[in-house]
C-alpha positions as CSV (number, residue, x, y, z in Angstrom):
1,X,99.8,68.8,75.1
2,X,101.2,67.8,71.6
3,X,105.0,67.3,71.3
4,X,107.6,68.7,68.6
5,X,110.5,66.5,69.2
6,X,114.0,68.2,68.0
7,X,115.5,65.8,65.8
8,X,114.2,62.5,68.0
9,X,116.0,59.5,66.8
10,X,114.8,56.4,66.1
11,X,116.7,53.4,63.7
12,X,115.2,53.3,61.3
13,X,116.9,51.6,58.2
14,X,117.5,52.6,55.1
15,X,118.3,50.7,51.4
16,X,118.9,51.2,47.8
17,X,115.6,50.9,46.2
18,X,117.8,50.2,42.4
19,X,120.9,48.0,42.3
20,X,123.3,48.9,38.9
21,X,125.7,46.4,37.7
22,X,128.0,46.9,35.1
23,X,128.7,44.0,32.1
24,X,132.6,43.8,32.2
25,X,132.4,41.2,29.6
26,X,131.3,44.1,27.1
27,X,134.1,46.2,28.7
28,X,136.3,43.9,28.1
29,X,136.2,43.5,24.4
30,X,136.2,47.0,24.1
31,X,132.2,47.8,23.5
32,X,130.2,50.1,25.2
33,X,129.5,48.9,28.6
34,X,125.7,47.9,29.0
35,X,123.9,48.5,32.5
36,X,121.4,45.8,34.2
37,X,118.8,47.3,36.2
38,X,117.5,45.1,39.4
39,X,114.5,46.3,41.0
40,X,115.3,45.3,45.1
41,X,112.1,43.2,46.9
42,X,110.8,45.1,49.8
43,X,110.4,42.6,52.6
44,X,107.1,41.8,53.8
45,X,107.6,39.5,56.8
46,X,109.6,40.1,59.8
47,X,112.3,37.5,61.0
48,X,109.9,35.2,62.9
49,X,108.1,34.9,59.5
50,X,105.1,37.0,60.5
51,X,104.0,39.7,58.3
52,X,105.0,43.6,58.7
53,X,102.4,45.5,60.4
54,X,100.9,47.4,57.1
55,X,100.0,50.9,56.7
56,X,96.6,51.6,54.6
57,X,97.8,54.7,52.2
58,X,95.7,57.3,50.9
59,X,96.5,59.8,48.4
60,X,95.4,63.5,47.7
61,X,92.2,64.4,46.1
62,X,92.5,64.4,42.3
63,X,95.4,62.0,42.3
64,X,95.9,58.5,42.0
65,X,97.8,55.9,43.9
66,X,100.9,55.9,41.9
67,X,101.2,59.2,42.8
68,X,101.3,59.0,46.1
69,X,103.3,56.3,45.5
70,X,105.9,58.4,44.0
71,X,105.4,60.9,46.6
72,X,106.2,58.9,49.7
73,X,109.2,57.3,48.3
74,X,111.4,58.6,51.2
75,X,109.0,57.4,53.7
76,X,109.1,53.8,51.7
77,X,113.1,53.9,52.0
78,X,112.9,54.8,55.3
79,X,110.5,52.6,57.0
80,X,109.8,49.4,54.8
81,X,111.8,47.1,57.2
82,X,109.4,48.4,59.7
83,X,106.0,48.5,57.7
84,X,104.1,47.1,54.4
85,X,103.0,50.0,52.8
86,X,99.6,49.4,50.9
87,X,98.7,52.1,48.6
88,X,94.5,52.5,48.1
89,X,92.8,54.1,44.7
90,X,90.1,56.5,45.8
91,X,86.8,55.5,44.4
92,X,85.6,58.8,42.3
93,X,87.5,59.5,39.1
94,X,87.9,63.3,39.0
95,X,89.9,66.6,37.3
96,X,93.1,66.7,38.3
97,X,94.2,67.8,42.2
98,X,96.4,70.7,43.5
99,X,99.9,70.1,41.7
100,X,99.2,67.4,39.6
101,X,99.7,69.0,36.4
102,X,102.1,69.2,34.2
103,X,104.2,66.9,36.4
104,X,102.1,63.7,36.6
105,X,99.4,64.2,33.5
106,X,100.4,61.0,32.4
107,X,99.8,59.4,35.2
108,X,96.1,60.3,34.8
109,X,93.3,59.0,35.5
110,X,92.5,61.1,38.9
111,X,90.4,60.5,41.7
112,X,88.7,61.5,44.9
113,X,87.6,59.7,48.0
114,X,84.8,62.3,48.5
115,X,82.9,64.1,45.3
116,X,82.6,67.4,47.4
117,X,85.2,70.0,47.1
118,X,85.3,71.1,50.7
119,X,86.3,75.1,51.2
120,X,88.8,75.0,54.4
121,X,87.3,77.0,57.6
122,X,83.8,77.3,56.1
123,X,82.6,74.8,58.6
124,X,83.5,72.8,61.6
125,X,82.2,69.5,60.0
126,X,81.7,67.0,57.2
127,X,78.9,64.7,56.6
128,X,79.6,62.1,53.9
129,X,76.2,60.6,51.7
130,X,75.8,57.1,52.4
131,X,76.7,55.8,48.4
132,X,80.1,57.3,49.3
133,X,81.0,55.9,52.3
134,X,80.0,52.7,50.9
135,X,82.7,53.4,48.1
136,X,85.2,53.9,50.9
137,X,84.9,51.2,52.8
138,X,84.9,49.0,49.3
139,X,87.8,50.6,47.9
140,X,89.6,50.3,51.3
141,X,88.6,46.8,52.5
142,X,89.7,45.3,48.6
143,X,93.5,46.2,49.4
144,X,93.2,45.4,52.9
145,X,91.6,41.8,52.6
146,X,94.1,41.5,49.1
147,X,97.6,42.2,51.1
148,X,97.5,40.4,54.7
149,X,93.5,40.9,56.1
150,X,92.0,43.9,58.2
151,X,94.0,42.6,61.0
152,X,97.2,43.4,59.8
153,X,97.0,47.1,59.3
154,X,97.8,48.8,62.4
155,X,98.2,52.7,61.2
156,X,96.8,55.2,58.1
157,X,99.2,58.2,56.6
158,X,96.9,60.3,54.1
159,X,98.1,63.4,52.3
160,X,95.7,66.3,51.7
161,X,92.4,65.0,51.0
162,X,93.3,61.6,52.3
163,X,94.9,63.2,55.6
164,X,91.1,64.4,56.1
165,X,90.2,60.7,55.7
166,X,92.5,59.3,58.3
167,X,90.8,61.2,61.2
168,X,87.4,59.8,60.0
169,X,88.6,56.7,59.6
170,X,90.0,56.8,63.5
171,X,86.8,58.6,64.7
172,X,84.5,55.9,63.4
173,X,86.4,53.2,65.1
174,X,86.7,54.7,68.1
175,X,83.1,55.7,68.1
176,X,82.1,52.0,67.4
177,X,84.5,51.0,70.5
178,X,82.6,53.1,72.7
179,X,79.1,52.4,71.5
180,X,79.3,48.4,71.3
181,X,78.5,46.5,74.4
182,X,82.1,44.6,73.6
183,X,83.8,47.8,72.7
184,X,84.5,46.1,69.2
185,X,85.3,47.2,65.7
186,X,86.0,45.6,63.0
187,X,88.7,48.4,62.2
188,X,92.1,48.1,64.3
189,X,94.2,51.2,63.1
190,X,96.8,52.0,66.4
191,X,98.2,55.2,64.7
192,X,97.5,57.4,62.0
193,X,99.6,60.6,60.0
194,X,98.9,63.9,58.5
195,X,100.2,65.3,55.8
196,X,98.7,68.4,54.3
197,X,95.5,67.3,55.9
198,X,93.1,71.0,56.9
199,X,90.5,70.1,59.4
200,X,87.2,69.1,59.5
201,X,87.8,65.5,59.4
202,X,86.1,63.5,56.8
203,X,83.1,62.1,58.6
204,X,82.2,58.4,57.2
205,X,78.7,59.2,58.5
206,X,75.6,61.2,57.2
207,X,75.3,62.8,60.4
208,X,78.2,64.5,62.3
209,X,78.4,65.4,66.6
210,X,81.5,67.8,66.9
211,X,81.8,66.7,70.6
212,X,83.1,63.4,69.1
213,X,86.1,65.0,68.0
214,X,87.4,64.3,71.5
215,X,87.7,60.8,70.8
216,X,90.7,61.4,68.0
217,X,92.7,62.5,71.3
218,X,93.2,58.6,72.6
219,X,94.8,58.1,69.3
220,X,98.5,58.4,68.8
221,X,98.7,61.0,65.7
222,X,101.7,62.7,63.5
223,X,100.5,66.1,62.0
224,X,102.8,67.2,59.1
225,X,102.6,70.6,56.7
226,X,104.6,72.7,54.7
227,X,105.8,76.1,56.1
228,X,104.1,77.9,53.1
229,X,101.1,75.6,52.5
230,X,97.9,77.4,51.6
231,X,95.7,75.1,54.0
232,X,98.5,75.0,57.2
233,X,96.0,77.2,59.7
234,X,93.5,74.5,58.9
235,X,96.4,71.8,59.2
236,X,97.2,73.3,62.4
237,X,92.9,73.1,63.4
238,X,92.8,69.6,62.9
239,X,96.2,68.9,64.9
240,X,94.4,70.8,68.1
241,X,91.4,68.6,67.7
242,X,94.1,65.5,68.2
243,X,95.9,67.2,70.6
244,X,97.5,64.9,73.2
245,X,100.7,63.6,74.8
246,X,100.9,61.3,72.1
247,X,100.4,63.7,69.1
248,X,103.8,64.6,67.4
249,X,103.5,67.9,65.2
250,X,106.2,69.0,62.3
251,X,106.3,71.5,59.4
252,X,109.1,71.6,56.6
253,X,110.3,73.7,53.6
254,X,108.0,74.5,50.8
255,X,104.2,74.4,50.3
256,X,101.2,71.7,49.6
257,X,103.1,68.3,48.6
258,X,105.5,66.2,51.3
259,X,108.8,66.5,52.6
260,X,111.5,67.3,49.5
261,X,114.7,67.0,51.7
262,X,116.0,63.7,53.2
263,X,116.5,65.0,56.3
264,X,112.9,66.5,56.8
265,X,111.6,63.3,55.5
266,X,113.7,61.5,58.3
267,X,112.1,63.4,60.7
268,X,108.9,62.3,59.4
269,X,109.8,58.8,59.3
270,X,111.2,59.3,63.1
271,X,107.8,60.8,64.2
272,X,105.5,58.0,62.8
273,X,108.2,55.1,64.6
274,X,107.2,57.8,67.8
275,X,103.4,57.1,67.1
276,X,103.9,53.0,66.6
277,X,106.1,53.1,69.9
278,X,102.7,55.3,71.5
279,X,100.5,53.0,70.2
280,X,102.3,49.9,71.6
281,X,104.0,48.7,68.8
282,X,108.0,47.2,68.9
283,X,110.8,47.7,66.6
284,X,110.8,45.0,64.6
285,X,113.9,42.9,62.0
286,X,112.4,41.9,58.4
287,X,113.3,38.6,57.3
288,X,116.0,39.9,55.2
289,X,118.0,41.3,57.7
290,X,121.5,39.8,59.0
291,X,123.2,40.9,62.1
């Protein structure tokens, strides 16, 4: 059975992303006092000068990565002395996605992973053409090999059309574990969370066999949605197809987008540490930590 853990805590650490700093100097002589803005460094290695276990990132349909960016800036202040957090541009430049507009218009241009607008419920699968899987995997192996190697990334959080991604993602390499005499794949994802995500899954394949849906259940998973979102029953379909003692289920306040409030976004951050503790993974001390 899945698990909704009542306020499970975790440390996880949190930082300033902007440091201000005041000139006195200008103070001083009486002028008005100019501000110096630092962007911090997010750490990217841990204390024994290995690099963070990254997470691949994949944004809504009709959205960009700086969106999503944008979007997931609790999770990044939450968990970046835990994880790198490597943000992937969907391959299909589209109209704008659900919300996007007027808010982020000039973050525009938009895009898609998939070019198919899939209706939630009107089927129990989705087969992706070839040419676009291809994309994918291009798309997605470019940031990976660019920021540490395939290697490195050990979990996936998608939102919306992304969050249909992840489980296709997971399925194919669990479906490539079974089926090779090695039980190898090239993919080595340990975790992967849901945000807005409706089921089917994505399927990176032309062809699709339901009954394989029971592989996404050996896979740690974090299902996430919004107590008034207009996809949450299929949200709630795709968390069944994961069910398992290792898949951790929240919603939140408000509709299709992530968690607003700092204390539903903790409890996002605390359930993803509960999926890298499932999956095998430690609590780890970046480089710029002191004790």
């Amino acid at each position: 059975m899945y698990r909704t853990p009542t306020r499970v805590k975790f440390t996880t650490i949190r930082s300033p992303r902007i440091l201000q700093r005041g000139t006195k100097s200008a103070a001083a002589a009486g002028k008005p006092a100019t501000t110096t803005t630092m962007a911090a460094t997010r750490p990217t290695h841990s204390h024994t000068g290995t690099p963070l276990p990254a997470i691949l990132m994949l944004h809504g349909g009709g959205s960009n990565s700086t969106v999503f960016k944008i979007q997931c800036r609790r999770l990044i202040w939450n968990l970046e002395k835990q994880f790198r957090f490597v943000f992937v541009q969907a391959p299909i430049e589209g109209t704008p996605g659900f919300g996007m507009l007027p808010v982020f218009a000039s973050c525009a241009p938009f895009y898609r992973w998939v070019s198919r607008k899939f209706q939630a419920g009107e089927s129990d699968r989705e087969a992706t053409p070839r040419a676009e899987v291809e994309a994918v995997d291009r798309a997605i192996l470019r940031a990976m090999e660019a920021n540490g190697g395939v290697d490195s990334f050990k979990g996936i959080i998608g939102f919306s059309q992304g969050a249909r991604l992840v489980p296709g993602l997971l399925l194919r390499q669990k479906i490539q574990e079974r089926d090779n005499p090695d039980h190898h794949s090239p993919w080595k994802f340990r975790f992967g969370v849901m945000i807005g995500g409706p089921f089917p899954p994505i399927s990176l394949a032309e062809a699709v066999d339901v009954a394989d849906y029971d592989l996404l259940k050996q896979v740690p998973t974090v299902h996430a949605w919004g107590r008034d979102d207009h996809v949450k029953p299929g949200c709630v379909e795709l968390m069944k197809a994961c069910e398992s003692d290792h898949c951790f289920q929240m919603d939140f306040d408000g509709g299709h987008h992530l968690p607003l409030k700092d204390v539903e976004a903790k409890d996002l951050c605390d359930l993803i540490m509960a999926a890298w503790y499932a999956a095998g993974g430690t609590y780890g001390i970046s480089a710029d930590e002191t004790y």
